[in-house]
C-alpha positions as CSV (number, residue, x, y, z in Angstrom):
1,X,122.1,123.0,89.2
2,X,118.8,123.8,90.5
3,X,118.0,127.5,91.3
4,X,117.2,128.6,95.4
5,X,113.9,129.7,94.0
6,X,113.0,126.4,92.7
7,X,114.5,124.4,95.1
8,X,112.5,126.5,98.1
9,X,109.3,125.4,95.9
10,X,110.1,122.3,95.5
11,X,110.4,121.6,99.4
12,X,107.5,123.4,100.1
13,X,105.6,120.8,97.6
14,X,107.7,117.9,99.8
15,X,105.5,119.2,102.9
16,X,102.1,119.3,101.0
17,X,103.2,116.1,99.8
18,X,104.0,115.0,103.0
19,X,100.2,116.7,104.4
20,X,98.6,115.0,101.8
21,X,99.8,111.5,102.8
22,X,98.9,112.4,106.4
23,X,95.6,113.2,105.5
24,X,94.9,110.4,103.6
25,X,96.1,107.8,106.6
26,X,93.7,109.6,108.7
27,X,90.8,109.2,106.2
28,X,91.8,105.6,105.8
29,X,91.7,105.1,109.9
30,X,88.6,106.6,110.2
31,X,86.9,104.5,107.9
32,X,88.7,101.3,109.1
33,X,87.2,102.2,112.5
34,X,83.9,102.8,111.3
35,X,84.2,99.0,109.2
36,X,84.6,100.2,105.9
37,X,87.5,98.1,105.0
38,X,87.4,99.5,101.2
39,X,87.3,102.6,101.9
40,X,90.0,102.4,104.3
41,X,92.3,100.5,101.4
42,X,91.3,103.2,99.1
43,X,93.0,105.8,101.6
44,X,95.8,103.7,102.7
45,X,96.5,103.6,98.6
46,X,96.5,107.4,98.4
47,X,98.7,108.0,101.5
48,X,101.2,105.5,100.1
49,X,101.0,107.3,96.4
50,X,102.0,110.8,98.4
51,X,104.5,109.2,100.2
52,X,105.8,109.1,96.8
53,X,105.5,112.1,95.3
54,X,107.2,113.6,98.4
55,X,110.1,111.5,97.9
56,X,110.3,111.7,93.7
57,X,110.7,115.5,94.9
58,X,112.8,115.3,96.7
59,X,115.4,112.9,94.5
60,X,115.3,115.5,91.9
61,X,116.3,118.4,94.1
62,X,119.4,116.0,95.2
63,X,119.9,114.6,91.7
64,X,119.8,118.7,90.5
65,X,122.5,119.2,93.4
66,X,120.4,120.9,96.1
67,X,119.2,120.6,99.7
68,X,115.9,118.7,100.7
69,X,114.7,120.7,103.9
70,X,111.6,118.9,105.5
71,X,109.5,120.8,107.6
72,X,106.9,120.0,110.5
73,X,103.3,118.7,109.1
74,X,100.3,120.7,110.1
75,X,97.8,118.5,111.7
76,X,94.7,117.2,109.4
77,X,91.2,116.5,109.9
78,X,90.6,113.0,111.6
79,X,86.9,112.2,111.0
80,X,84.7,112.1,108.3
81,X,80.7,111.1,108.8
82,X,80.7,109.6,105.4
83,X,82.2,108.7,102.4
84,X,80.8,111.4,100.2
85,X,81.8,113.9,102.3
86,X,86.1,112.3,102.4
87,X,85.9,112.4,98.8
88,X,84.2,115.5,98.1
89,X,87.2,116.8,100.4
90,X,89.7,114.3,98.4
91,X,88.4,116.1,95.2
92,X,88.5,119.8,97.1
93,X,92.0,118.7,98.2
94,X,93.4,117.6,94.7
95,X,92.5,121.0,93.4
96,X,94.6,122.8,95.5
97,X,97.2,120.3,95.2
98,X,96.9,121.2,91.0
99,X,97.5,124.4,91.8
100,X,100.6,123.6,93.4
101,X,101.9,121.8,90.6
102,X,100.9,124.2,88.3
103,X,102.8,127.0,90.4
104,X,106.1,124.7,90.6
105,X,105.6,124.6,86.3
106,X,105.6,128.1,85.9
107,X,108.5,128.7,88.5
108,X,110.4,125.7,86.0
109,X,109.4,128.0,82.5
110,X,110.6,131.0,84.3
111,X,113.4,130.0,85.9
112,X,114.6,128.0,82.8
113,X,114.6,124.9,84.2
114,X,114.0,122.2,81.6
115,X,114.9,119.3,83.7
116,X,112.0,120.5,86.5
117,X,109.7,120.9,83.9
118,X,110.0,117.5,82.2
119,X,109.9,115.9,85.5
120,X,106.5,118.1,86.1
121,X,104.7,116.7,83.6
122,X,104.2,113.4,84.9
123,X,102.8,115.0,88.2
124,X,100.4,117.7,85.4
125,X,98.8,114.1,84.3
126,X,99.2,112.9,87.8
127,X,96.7,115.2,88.9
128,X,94.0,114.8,85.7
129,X,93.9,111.5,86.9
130,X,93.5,112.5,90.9
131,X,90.9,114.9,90.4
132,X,89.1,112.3,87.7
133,X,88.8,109.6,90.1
134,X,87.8,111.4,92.9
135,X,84.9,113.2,90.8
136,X,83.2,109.5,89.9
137,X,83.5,108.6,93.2
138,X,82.1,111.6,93.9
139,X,79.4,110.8,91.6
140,X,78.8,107.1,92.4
141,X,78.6,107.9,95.8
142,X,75.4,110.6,95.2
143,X,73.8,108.1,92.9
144,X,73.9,105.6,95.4
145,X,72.9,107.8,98.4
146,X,72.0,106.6,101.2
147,X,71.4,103.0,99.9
148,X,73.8,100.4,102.5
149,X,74.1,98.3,100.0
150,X,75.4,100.4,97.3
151,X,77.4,101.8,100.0
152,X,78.8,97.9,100.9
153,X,79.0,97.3,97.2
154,X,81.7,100.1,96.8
155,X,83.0,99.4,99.6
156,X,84.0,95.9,98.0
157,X,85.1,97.3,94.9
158,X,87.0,99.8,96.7
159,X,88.9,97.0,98.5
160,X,90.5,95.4,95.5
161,X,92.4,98.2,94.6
162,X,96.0,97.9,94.4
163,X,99.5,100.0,95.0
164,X,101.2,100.9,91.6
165,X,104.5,102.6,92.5
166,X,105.6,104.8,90.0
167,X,108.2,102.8,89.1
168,X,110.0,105.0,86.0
169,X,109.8,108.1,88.2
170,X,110.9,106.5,91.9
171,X,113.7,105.2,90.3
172,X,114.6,107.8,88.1
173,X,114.3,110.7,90.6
């Protein structure tokens, strides 16, 4: 059974879940207006992997026998003049969103709740690897600067990347 205390936090992470996906749809429409169609699939990726995390929440608060309570979204930024300045947001973003995490794992220690915990740990590495891949973009976007076709370049790398659900967790949640 999963405490009230833990359960509140939990849903509370569902609608920064859910915030994060929204802003991440709107980065990826704003640079699929502007015709950066890897960028755009970069974003799209990263609403589609909070989607997720939102709903692997909420399946362990039902799985633990609680009560998923959604709550209205806050509205989000829409535009972004450039690349460097969506990521260095993505990257200011993800540490806030570490924070959260980190707040839920404590909440789990305290409250005793070793099935919270375990699940936690995926989302712990999770955001290493957010934060990580937000700070090279970060940092190939400065070293290209202002150069268009560095900026096309990435643009095209950007585009190859796929969705990965996480498949052990969405299923096991």
């Amino acid at each position: 059974m999963i405490s009230k205390k833990m359960q509140d936090a939990i849903n509370a992470q569902i609608n920064a879940e859910f915030w994060s996906a929204y802003l991440y749809l709107s980065m990826s429409n704003n640079f699929a207006a502007k015709g950066n169609p890897g960028f755009a699939n970069w974003f799209e990726i990263q609403f589609k992997e909070e989607q997720d995390h939102a709903m692997i929440f909420g399946k362990h608060i039902l799985a633990r026998g609680g009560k998923v309570s959604l709550a209205p979204i806050k509205e989000v930024k829409t535009e972004w003049a450039t690349p460097l300045e969506a990521f260095e947001e993505t990257l200011k973003h993800e540490k806030v969103v570490t924070g959260l995490i980190n707040n839920l794992y404590k909440i789990a220690v305290e409250e005793n709740d070793y099935a919270t915990q375990s699940m936690l740990k995926w989302f712990i590495d999770e955001q290493v690897e957010e934060e990580e891949t937000a700070q090279e973009l970060i940092d190939s976007l400065k070293m290209i600067a202002n150069n268009g076709f560095g900026i096309y370049m990435l643009d095209k790398e950007l585009s190859t990347r796929t969705y990965k659900t996480p498949s052990p967790l969405v299923a096991k949640a």
